[in-house]
N, CA, C and O of each residue as an XYZ file, in Angstrom:
808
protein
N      28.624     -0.856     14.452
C      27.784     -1.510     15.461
C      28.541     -1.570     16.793
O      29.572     -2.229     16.929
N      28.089     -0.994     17.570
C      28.685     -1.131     19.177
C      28.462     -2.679     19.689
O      27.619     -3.525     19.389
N      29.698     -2.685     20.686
C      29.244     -4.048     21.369
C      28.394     -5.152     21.745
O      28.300     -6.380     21.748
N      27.557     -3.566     22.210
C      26.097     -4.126     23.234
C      25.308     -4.608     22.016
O      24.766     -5.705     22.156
N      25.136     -3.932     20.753
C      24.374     -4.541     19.315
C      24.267     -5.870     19.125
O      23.475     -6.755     18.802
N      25.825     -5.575     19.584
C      26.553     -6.869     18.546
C      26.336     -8.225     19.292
O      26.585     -9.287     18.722
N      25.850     -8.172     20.628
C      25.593     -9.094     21.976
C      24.369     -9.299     21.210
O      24.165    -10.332     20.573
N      23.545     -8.310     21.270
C      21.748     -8.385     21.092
C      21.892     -9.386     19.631
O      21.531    -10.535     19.374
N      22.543     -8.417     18.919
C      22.247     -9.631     17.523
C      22.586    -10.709     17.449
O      21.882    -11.598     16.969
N      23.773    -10.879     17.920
C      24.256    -12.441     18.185
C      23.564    -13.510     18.841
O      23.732    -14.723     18.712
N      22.560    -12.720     19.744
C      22.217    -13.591     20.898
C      20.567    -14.127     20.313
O      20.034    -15.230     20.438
N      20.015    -12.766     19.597
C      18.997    -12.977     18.685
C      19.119    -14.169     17.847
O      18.312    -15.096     17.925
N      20.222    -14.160     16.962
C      20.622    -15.377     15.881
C      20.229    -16.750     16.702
O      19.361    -17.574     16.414
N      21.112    -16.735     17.779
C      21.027    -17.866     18.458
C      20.095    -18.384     19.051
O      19.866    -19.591     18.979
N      19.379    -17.535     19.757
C      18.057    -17.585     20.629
C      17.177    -18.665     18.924
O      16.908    -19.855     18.760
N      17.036    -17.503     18.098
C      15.952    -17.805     17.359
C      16.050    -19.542     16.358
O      15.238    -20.108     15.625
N      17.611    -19.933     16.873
C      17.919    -21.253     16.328
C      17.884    -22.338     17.465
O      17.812    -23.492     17.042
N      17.930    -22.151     19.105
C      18.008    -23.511     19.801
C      16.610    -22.831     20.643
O      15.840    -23.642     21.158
N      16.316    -21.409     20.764
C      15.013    -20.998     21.578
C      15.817    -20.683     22.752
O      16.939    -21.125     22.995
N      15.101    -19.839     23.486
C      16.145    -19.030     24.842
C      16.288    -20.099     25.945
O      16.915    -19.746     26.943
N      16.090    -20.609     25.931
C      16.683    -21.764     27.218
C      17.459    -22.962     26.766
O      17.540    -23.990     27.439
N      18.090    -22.772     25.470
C      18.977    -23.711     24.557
C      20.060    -22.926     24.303
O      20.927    -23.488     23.634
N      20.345    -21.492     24.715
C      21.724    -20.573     24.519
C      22.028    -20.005     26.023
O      21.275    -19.454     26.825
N      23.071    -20.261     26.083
C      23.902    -19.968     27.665
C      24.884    -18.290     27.182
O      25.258    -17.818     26.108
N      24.948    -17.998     28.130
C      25.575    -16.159     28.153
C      26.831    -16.795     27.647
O      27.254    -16.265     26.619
N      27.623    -17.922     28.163
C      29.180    -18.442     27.414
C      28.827    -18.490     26.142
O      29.599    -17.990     25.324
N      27.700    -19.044     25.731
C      27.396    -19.402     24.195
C      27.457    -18.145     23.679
O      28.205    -17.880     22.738
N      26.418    -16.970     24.435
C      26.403    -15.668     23.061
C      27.664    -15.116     23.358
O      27.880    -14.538     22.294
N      28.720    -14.876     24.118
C      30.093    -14.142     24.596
C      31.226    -14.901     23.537
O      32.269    -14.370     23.156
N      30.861    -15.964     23.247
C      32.127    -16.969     22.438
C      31.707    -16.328     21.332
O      32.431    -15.422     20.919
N      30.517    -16.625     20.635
C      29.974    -16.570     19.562
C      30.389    -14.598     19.097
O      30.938    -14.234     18.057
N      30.135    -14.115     19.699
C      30.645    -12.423     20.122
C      32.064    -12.267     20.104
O      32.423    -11.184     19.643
N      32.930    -13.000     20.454
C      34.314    -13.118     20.942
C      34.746    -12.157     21.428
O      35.526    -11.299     21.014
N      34.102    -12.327     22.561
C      34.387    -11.727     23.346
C      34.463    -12.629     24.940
O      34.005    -13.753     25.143
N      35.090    -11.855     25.801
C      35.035    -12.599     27.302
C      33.738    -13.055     28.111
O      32.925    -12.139     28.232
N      33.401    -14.139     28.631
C      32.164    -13.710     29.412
C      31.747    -12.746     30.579
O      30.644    -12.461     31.047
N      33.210    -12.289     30.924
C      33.120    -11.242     31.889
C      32.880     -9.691     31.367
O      32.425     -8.686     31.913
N      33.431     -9.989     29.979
C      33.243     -8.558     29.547
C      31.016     -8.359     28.541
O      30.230     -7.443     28.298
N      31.044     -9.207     28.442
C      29.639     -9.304     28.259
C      28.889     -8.786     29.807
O      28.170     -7.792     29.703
N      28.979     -9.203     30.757
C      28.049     -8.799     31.947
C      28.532     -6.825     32.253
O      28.040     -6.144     33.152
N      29.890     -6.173     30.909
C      29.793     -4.915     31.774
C      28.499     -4.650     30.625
O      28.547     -3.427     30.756
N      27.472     -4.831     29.684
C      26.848     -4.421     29.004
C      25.597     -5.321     29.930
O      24.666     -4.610     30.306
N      25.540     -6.381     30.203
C      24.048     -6.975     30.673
C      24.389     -7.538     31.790
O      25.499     -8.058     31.899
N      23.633     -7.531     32.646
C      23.805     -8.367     34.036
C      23.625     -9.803     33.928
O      24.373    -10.544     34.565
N      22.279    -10.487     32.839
C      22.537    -11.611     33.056
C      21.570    -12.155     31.519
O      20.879    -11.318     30.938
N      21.625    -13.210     31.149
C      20.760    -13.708     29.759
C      19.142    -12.627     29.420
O      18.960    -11.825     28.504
N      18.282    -12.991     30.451
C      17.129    -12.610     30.761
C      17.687    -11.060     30.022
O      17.592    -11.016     28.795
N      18.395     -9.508     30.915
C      18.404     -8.304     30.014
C      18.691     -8.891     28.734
O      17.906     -8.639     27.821
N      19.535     -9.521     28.545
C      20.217     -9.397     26.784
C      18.297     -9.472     26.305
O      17.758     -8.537     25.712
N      17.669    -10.540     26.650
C      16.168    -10.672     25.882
C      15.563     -9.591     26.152
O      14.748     -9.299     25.278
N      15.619     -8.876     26.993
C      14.718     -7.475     27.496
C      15.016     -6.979     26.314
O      14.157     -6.924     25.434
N      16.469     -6.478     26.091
C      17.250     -5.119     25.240
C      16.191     -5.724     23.659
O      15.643     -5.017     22.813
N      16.242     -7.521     23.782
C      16.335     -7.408     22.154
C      14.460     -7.182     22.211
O      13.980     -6.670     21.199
N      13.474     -7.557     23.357
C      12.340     -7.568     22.644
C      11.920     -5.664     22.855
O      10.822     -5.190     22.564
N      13.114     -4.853     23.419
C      12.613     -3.258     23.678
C      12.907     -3.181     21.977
O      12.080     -2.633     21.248
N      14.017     -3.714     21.491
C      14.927     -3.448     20.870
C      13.541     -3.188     19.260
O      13.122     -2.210     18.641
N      13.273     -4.879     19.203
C      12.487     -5.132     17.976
C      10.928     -4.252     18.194
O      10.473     -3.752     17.165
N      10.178     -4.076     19.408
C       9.075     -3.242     19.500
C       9.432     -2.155     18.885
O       8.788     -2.037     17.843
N      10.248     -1.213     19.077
C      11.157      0.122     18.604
C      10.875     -0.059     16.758
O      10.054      0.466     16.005
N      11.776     -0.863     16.575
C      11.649     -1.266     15.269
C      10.447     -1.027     14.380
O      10.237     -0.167     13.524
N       9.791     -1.935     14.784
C       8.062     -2.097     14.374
C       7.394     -0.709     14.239
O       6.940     -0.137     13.248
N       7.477     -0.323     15.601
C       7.046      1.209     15.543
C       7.475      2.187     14.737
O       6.691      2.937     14.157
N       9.047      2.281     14.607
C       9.206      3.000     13.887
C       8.665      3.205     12.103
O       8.225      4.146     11.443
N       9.114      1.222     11.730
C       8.424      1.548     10.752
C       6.704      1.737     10.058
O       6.274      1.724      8.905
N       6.169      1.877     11.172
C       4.737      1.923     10.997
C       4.321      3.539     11.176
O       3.285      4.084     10.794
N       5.407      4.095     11.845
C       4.687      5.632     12.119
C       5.700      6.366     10.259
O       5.322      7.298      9.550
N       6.777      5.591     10.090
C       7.271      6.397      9.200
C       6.551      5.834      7.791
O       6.647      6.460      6.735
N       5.665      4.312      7.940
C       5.015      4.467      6.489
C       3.534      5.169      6.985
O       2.534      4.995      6.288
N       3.489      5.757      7.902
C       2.050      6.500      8.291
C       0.972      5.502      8.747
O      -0.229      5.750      8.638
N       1.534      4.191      9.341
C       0.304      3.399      9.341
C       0.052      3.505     10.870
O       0.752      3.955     11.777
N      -1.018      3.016     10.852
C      -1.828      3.044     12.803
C      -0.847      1.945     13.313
O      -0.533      1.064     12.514
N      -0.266      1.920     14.750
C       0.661      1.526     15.078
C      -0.037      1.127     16.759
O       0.170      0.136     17.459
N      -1.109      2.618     17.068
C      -1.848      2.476     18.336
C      -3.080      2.470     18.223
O      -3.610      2.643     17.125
N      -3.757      2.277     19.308
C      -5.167      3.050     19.416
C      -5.061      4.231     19.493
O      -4.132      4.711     20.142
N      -5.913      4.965     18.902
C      -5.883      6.378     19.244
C      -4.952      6.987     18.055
O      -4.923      8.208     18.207
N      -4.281      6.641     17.075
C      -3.671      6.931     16.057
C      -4.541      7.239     14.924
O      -5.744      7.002     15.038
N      -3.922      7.904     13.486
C      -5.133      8.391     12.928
C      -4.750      7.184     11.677
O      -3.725      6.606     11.316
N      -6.498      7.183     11.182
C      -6.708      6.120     10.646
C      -7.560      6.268      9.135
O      -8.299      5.514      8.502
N      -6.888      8.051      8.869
C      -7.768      8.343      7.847
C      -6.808      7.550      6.659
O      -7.378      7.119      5.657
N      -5.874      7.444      6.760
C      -4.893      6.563      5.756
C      -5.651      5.760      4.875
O      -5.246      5.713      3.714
N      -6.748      5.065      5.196
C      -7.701      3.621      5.100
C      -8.875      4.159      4.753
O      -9.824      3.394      4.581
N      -9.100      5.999      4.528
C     -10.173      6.204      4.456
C     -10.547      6.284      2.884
O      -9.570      6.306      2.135
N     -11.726      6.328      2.327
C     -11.835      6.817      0.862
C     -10.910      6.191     -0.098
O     -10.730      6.832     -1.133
N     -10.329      5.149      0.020
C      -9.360      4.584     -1.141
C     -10.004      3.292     -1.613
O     -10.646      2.443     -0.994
N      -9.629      3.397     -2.955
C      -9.430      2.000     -4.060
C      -9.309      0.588     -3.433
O      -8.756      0.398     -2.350
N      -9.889     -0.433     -4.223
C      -9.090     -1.849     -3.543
C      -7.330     -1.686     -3.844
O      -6.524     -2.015     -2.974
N      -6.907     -1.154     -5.150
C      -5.765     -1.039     -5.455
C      -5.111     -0.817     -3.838
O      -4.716     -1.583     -2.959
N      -5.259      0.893     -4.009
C      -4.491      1.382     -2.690
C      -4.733      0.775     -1.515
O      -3.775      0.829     -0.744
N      -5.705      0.203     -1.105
C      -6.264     -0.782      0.518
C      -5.392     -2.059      0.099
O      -4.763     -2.673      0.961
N      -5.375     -2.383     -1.032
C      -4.121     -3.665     -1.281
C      -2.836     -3.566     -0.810
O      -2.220     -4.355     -0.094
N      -2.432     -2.329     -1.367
C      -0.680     -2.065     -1.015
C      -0.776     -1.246      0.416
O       0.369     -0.930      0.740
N      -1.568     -0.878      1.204
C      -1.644     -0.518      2.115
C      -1.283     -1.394      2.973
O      -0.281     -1.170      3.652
N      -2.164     -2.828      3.169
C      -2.453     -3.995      3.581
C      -1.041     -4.704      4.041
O      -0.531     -5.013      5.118
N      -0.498     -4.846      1.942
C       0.432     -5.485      1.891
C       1.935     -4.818      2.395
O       2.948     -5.446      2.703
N       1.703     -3.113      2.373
C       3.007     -2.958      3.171
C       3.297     -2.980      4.514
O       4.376     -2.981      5.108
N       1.527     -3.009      5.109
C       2.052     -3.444      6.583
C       2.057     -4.720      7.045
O       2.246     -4.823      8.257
N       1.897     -5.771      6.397
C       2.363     -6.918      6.844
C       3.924     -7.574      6.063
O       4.677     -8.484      6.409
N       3.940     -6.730      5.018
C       5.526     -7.104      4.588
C       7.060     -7.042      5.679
O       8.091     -7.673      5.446
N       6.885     -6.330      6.589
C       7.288     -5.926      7.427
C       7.851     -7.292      8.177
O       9.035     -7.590      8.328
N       6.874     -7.925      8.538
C       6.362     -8.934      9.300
C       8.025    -10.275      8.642
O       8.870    -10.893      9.288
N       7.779    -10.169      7.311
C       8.837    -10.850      6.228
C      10.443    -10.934      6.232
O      11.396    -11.704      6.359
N       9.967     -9.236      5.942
C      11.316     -8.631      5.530
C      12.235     -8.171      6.363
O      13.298     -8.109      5.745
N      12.388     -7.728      7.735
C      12.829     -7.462      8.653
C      13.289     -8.371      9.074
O      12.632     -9.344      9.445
N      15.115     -8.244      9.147
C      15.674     -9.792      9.947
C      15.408     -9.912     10.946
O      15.149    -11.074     11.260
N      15.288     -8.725     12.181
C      15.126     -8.679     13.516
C      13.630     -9.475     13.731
O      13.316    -10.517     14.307
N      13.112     -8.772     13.212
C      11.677     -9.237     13.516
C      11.388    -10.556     13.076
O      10.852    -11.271     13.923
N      11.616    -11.068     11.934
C      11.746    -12.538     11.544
C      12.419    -14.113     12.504
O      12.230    -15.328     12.562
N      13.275    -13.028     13.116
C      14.052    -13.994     13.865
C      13.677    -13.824     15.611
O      14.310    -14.513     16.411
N      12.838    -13.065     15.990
C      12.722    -12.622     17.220
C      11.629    -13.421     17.278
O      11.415    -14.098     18.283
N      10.576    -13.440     15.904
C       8.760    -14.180     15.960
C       9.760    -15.818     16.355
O       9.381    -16.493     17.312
N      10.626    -16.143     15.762
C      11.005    -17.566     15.219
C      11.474    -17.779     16.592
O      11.002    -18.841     16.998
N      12.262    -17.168     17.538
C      12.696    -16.986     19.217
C      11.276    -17.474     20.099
O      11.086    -18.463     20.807
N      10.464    -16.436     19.760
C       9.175    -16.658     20.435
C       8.421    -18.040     20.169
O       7.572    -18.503     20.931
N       8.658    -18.366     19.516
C       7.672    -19.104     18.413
C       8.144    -20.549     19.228
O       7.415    -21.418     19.706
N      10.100    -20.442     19.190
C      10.167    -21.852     19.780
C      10.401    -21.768     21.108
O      10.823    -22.748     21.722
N      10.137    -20.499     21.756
C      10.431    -20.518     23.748
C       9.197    -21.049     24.161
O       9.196    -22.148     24.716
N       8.041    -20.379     23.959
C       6.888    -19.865     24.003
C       6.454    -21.452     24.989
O       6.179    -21.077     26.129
N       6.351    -22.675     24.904
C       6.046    -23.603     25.440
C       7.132    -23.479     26.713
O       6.623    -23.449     27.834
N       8.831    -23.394     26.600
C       9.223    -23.408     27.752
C       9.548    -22.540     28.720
O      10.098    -22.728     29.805
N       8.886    -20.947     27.876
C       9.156    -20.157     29.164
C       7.841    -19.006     28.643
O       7.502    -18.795     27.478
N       7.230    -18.340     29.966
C       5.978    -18.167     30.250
C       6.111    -16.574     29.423
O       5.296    -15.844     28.859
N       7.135    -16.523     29.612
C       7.052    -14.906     29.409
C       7.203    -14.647     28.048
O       6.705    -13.647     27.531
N       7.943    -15.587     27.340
C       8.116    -15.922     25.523
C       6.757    -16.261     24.807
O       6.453    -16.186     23.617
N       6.131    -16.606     25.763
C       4.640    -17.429     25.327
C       3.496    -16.176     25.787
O       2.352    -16.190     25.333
N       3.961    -15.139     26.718
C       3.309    -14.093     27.065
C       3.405    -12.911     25.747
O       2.412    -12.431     25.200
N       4.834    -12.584     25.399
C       5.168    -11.664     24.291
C       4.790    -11.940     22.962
O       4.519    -11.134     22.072
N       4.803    -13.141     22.930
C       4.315    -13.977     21.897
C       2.933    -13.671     21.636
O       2.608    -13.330     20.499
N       2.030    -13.760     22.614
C       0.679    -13.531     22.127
C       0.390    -12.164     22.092
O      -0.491    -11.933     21.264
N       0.832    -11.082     22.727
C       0.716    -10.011     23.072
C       0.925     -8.916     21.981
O       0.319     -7.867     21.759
N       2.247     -9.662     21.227
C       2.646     -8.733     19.936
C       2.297     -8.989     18.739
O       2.599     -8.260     17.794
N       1.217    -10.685     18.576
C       1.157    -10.959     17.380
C      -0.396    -11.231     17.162
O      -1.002    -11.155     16.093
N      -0.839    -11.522     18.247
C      -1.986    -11.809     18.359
C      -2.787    -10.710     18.785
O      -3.292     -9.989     17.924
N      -3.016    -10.428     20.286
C      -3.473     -9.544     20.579
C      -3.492     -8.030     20.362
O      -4.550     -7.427     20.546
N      -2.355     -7.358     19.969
C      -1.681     -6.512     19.846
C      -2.274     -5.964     18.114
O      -2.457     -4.775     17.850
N      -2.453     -6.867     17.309
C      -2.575     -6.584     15.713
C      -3.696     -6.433     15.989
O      -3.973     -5.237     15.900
N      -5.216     -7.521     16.539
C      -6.831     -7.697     16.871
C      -6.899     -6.118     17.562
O      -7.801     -5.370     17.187
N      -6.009     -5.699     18.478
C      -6.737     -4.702     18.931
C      -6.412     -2.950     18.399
O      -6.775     -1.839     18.787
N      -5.941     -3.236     17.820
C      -5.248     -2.213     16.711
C      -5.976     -2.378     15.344
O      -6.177     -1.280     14.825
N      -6.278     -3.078     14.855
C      -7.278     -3.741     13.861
C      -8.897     -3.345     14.372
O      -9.825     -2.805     13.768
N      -8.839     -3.587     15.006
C     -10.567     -3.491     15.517
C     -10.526     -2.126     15.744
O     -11.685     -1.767     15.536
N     -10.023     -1.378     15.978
C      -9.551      0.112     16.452
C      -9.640      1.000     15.076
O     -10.226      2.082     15.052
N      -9.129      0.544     14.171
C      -9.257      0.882     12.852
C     -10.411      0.716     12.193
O     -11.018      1.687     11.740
N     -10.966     -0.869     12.027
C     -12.279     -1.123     11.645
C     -13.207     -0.210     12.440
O     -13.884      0.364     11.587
N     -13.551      0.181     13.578
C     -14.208      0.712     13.918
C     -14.673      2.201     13.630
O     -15.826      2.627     13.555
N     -13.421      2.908     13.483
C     -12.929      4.573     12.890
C     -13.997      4.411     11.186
O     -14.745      5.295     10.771
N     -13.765      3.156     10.549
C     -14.334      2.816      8.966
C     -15.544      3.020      9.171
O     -16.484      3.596      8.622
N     -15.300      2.321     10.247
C     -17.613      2.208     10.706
C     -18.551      3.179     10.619
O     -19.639      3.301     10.055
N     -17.538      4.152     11.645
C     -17.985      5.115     11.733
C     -18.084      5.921     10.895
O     -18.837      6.852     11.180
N     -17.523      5.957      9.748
C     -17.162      6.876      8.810
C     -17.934      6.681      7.568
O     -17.907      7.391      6.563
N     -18.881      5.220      7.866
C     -19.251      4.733      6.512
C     -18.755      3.794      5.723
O     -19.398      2.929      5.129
N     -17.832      3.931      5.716
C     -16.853      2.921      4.969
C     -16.592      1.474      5.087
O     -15.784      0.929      4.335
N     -17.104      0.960      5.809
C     -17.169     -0.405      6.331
C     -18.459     -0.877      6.884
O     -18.656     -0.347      7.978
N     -19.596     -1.838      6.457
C     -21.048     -2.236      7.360
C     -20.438     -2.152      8.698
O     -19.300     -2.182      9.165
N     -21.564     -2.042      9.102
C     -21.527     -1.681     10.847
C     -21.549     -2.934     11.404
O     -22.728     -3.255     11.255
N     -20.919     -3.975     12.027
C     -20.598     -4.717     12.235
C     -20.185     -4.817     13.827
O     -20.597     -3.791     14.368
N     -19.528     -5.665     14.769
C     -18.635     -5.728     15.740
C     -17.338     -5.557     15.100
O     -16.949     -6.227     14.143
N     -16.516     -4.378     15.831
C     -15.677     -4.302     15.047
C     -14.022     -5.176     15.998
O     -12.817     -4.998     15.820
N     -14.702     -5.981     16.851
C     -13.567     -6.911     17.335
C     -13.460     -7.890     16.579
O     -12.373     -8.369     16.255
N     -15.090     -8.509     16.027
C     -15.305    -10.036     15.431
C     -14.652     -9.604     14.040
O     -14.149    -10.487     13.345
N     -14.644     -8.432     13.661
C     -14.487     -8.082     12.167
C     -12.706     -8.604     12.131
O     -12.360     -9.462     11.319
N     -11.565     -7.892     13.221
C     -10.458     -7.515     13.567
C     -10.460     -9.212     13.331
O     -10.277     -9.605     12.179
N     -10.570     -9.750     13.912
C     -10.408    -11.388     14.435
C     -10.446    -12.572     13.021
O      -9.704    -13.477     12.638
N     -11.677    -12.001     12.573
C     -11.849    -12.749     11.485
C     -10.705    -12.390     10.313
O     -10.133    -13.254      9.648
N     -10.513    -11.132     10.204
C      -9.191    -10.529      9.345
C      -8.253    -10.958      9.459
O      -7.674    -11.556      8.552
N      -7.604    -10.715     11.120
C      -6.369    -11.443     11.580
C      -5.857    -12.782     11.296
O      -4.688    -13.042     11.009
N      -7.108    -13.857     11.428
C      -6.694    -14.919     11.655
C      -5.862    -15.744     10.425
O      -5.049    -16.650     10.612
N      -6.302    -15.162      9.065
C      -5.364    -15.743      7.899
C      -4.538    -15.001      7.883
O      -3.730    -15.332      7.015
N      -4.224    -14.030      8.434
C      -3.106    -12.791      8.494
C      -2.239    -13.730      9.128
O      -1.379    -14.387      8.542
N      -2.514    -13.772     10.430
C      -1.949    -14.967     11.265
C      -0.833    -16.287     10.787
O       0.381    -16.487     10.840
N      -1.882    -16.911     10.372
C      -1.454    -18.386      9.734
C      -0.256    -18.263      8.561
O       0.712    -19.010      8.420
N      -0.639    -17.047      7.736
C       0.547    -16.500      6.556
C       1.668    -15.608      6.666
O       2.296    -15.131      5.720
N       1.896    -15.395      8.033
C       2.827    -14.697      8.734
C       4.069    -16.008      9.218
O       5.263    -16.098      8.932
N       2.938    -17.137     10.266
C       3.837    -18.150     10.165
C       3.965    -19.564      9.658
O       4.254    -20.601     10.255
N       3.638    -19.300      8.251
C       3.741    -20.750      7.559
C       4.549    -20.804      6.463
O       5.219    -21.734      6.013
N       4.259    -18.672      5.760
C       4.983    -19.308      4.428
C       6.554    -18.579      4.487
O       6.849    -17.878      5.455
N       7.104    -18.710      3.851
C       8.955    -18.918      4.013
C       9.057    -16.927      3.515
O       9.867    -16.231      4.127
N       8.245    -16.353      2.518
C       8.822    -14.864      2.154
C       7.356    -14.219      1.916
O       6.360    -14.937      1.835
N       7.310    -13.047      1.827
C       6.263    -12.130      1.646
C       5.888    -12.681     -0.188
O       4.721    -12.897     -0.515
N       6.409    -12.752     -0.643
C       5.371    -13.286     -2.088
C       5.595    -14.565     -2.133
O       5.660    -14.979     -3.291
N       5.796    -15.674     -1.002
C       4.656    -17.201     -1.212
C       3.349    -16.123     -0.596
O       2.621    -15.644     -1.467
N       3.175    -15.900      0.274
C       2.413    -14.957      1.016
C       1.254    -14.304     -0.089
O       0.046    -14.408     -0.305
N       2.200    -13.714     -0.524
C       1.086    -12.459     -1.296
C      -0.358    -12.815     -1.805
O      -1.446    -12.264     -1.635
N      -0.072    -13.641     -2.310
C      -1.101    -14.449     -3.302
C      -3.019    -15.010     -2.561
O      -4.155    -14.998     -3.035
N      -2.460    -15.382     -1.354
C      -3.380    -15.735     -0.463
C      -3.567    -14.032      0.131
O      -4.717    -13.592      0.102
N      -2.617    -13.245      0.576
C      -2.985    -12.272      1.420
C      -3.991    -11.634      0.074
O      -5.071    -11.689      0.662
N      -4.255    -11.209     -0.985
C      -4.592    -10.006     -1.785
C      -5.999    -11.037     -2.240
O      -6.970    -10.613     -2.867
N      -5.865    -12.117     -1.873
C      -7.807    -13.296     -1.958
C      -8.086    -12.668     -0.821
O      -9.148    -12.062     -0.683
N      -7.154    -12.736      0.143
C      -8.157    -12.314      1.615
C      -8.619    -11.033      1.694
O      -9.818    -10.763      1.748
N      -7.878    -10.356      1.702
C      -8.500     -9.013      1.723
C      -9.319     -8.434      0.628
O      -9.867     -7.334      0.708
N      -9.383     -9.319     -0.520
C     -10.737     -8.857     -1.152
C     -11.740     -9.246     -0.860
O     -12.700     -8.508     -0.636
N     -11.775    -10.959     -0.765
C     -12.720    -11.265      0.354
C     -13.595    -10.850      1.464
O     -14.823    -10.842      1.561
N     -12.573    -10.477      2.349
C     -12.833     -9.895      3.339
C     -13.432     -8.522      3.081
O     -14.473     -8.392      3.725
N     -13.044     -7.187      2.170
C     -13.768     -6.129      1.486
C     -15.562     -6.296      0.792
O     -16.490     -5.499      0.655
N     -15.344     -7.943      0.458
C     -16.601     -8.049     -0.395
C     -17.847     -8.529      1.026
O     -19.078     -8.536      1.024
N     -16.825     -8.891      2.126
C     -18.055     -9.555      2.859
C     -18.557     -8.260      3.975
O     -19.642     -8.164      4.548
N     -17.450     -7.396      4.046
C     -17.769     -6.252      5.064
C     -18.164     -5.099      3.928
O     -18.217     -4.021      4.520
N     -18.498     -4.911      2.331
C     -19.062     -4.105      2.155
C     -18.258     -2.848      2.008
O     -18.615     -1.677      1.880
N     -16.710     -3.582      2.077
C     -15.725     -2.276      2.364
C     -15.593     -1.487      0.812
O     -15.105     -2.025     -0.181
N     -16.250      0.163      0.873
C     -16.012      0.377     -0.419
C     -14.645      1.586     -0.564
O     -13.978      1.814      0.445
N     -14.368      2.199     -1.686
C     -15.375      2.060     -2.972
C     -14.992      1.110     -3.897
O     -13.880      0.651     -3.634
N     -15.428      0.721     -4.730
C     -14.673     -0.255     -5.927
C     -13.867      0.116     -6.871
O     -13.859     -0.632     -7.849
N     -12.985      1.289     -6.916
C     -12.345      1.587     -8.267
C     -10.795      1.321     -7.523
O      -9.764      1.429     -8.187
């Protein structure tokens, strides 16, 4: 791990335990052991170190969504979701929100956001952008491709995204690991299959 990592992760840890306006650049440079002068030849000032880590964790995400083949954008292909089982739409489901769990970066970056988000605008901006908005419109993007295809009643496919999301939501940040989780996620999405008509049934 290079330096500059080793800043980002450190500063991540910390951020995601007092929230970014509760860790000072002395705090992540000690904690680093390193100098505080030698920390500014990698970042100019607190604010990049948070740039590097939220370029850092987007990267992340992406990567692992294009390498398990899942829709990541609009405009991505979405036959993945097409013609399959509740089985396979289950583990589909469940491997792209496991992610969400299992990933330290990402676990600890939501938990950063989660406690800035009231004292600084832009934590409370990324915050909604990557968890909220960002899943609804990528979701609805998908539901819609189903629509079209048959595979899903024809519906609004924002209200559809929204209504999906929102226990997605709540079980992302309430329960402690991906299987307290599971149990509620695999009711919802059958649920949710039985009320949108999503087939086939085998």
């Amino acid at each position: 791990m290079t330096t500059k990592e080793k800043i980002m992760e450190t500063a991540l840890h910390l951020f995601s335990q007092r929230g970014y306006d509760g860790v000072s650049v002395r705090d992540i440079a000690r904690a680093v052991s390193i100098r505080e002068s030698s920390l500014y030849n990698h970042f100019k000032n607190k604010r990049a170190i948070f740039d590097g880590i939220v370029d850092f964790c987007v990267q992340q995400s992406e990567a692992y969504f294009r390498q398990s083949a899942l829709p990541f954008d609009e405009g991505d292909d979405t036959a993945v979701y097409e013609g399959i089982g509740i089985g396979q739409l289950q583990e589909l489901i469940e491997r792209t929100f496991r992610f969400f769990f299992d990933d330290p970066w990402n676990a600890r970056f939501r938990r950063l956001l989660l406690l800035s988000q009231y004292a600084d605008s832009r934590c409370r901006d990324i915050y909604r952008r990557l968890y909220r908005d960002k899943c609804i419109q990528v979701q609805a993007y998908i539901f819609a491709a189903l629509m079209d295809a048959g595979e899903l009643r024809r519906e609004d496919p924002l209200a559809a995204a929204v209504e999906f999301h929102g226990p997605m939501f709540m079980l992302i940040h309430t329960c402690d690991s991906f299987e307290e989780a599971r149990p509620a996620i695999r009711a919802h999405v059958e649920q949710f299959r039985k009320n949108y008509e999503w087939r086939p049934e085998q």
